[in-house]
mmCIF file of the C-alpha atoms, coordinates in Angstrom:
data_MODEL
# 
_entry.id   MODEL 
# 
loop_
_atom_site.group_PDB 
_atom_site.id 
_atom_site.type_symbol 
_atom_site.label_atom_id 
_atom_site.label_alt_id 
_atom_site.label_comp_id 
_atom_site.label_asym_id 
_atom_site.label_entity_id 
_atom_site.label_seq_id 
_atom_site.pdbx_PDB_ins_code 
_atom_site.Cartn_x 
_atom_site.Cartn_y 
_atom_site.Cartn_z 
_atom_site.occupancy 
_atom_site.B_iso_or_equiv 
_atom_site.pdbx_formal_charge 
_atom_site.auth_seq_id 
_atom_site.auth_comp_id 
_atom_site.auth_asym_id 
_atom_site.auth_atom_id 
_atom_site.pdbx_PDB_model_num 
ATOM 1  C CA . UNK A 1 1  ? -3.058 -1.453 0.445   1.00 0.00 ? 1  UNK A CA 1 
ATOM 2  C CA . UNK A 1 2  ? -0.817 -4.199 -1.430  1.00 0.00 ? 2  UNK A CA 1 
ATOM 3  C CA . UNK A 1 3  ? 1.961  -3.167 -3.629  1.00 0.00 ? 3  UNK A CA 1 
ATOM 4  C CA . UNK A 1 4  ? 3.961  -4.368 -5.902  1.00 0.00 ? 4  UNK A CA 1 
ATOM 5  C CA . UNK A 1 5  ? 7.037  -2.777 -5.785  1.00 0.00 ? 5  UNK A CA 1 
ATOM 6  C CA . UNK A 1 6  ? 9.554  -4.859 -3.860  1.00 0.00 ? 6  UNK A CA 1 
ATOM 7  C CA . UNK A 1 7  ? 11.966 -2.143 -2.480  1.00 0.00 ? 7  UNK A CA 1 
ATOM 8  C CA . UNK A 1 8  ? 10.024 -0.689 0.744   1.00 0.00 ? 8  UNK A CA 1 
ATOM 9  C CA . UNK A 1 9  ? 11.010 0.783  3.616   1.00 0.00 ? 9  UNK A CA 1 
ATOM 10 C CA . UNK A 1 10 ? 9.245  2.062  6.592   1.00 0.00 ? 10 UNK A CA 1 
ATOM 11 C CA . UNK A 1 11 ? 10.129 5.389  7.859   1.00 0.00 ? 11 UNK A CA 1 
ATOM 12 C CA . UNK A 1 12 ? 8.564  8.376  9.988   1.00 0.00 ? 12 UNK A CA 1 
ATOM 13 C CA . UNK A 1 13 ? 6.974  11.159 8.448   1.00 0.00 ? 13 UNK A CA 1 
ATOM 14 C CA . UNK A 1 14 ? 9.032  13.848 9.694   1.00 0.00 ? 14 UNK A CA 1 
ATOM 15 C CA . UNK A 1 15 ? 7.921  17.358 7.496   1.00 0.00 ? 15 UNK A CA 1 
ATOM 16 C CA . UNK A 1 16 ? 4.699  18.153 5.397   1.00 0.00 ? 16 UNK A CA 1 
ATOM 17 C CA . UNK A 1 17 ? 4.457  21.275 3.226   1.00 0.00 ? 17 UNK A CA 1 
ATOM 18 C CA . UNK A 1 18 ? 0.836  21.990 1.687   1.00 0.00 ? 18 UNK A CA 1 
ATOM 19 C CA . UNK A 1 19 ? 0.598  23.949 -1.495  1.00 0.00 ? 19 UNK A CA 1 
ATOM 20 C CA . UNK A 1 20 ? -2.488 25.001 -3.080  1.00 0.00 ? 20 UNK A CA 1 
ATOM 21 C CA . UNK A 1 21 ? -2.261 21.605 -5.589  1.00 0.00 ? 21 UNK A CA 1 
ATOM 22 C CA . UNK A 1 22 ? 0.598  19.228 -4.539  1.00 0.00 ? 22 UNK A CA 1 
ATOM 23 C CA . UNK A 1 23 ? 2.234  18.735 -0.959  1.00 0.00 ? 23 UNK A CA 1 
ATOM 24 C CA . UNK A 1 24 ? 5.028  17.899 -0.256  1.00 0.00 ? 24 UNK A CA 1 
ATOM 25 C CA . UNK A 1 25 ? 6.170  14.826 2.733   1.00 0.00 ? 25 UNK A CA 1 
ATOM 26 C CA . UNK A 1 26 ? 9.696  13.903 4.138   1.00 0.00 ? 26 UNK A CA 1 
ATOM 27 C CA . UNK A 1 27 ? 10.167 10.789 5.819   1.00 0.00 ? 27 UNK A CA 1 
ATOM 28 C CA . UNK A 1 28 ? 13.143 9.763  7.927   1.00 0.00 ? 28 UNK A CA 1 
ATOM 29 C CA . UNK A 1 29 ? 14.293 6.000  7.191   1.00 0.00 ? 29 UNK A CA 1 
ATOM 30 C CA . UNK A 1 30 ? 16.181 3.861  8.898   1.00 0.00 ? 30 UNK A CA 1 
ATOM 31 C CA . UNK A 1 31 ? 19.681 4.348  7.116   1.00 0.00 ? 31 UNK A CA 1 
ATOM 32 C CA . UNK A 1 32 ? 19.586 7.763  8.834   1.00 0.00 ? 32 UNK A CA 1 
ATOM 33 C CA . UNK A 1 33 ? 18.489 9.462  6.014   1.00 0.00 ? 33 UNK A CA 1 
ATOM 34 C CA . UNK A 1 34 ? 15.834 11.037 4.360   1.00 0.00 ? 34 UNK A CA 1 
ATOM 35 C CA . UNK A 1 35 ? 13.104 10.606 1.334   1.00 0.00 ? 35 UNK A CA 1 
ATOM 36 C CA . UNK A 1 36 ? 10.318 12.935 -0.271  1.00 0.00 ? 36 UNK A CA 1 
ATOM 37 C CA . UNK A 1 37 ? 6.983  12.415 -1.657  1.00 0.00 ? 37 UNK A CA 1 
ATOM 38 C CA . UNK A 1 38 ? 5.221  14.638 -3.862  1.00 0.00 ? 38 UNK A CA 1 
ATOM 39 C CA . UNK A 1 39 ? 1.631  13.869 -3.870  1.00 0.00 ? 39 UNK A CA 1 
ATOM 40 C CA . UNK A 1 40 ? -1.909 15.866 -4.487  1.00 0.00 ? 40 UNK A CA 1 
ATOM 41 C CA . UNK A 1 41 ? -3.171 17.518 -1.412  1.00 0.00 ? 41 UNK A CA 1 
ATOM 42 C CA . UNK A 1 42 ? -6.195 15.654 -2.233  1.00 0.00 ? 42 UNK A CA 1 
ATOM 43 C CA . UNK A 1 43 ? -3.827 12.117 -1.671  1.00 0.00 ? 43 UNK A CA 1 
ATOM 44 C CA . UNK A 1 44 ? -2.754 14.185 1.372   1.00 0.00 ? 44 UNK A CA 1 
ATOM 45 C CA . UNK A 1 45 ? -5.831 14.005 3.032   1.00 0.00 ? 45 UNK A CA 1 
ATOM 46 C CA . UNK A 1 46 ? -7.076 10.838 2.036   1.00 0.00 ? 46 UNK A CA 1 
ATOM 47 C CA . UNK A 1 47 ? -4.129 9.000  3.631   1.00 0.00 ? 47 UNK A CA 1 
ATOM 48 C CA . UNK A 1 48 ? -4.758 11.248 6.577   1.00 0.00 ? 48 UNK A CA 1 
ATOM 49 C CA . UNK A 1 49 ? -0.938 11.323 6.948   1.00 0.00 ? 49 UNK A CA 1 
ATOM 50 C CA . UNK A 1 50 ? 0.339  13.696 9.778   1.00 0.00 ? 50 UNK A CA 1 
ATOM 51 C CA . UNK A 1 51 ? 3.575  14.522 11.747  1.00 0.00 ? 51 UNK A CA 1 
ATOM 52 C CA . UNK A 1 52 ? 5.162  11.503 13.187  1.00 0.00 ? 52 UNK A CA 1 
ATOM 53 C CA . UNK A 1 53 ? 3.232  9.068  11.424  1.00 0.00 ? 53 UNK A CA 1 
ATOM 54 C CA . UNK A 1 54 ? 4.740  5.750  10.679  1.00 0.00 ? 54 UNK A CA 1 
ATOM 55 C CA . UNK A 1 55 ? 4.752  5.113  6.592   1.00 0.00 ? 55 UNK A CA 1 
ATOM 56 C CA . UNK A 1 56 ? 5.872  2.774  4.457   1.00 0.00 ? 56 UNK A CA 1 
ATOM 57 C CA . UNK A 1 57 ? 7.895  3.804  1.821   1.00 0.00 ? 57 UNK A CA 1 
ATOM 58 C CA . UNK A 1 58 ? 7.184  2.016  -1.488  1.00 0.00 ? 58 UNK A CA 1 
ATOM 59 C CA . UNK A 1 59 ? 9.879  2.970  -4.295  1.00 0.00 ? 59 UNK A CA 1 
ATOM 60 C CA . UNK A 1 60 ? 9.222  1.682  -7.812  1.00 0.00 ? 60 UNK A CA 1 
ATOM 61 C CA . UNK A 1 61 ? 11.013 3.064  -10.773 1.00 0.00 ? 61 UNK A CA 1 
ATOM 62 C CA . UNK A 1 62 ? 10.908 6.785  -11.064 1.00 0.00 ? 62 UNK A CA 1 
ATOM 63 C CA . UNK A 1 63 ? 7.587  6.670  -7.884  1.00 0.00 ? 63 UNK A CA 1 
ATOM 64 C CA . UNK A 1 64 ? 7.963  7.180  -4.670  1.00 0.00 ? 64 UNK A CA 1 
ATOM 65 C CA . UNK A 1 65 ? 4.724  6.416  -2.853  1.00 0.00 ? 65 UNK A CA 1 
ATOM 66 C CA . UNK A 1 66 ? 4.136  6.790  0.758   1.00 0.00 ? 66 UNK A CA 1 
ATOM 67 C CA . UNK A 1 67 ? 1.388  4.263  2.927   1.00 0.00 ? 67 UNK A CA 1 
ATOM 68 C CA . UNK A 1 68 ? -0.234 4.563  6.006   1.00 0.00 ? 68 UNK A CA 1 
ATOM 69 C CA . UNK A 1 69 ? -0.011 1.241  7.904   1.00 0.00 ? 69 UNK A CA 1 
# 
């Protein structure tokens, strides 16, 4: 997937919580620290994203999107 945002960083998925609607993914980056997604559980599955899965983190404005390489 291409994006367009121009501040990404890749990271490890480190935590996923499922709720009935929206989940919710942490992602450890390199600067020792950590970012969240909140996404559909329907994105959830369609990424496929798991435990230790290596992400990149696209931030754009007020988005942070999470994708599978």
């Amino acid at each position: 997937m291409k994006a367009g945002a121009r501040n990404q960083l890749i990271g490890e998925v480190t935590s996923i919580t499922r709720g009935t609607v929206m989940s919710l993914t942490k992602v450890k980056i390199p600067a020792e620290a950590m970012m969240s997604s909140v996404m559909t559980v329907e994105s959830l599955d369609d990424l496929g994203l798991t435990e230790g899965d290596r992400v990149k983190v696209v931030v754009k404005a007020i988005n942070v999107l999470l994708v599978k390489e």
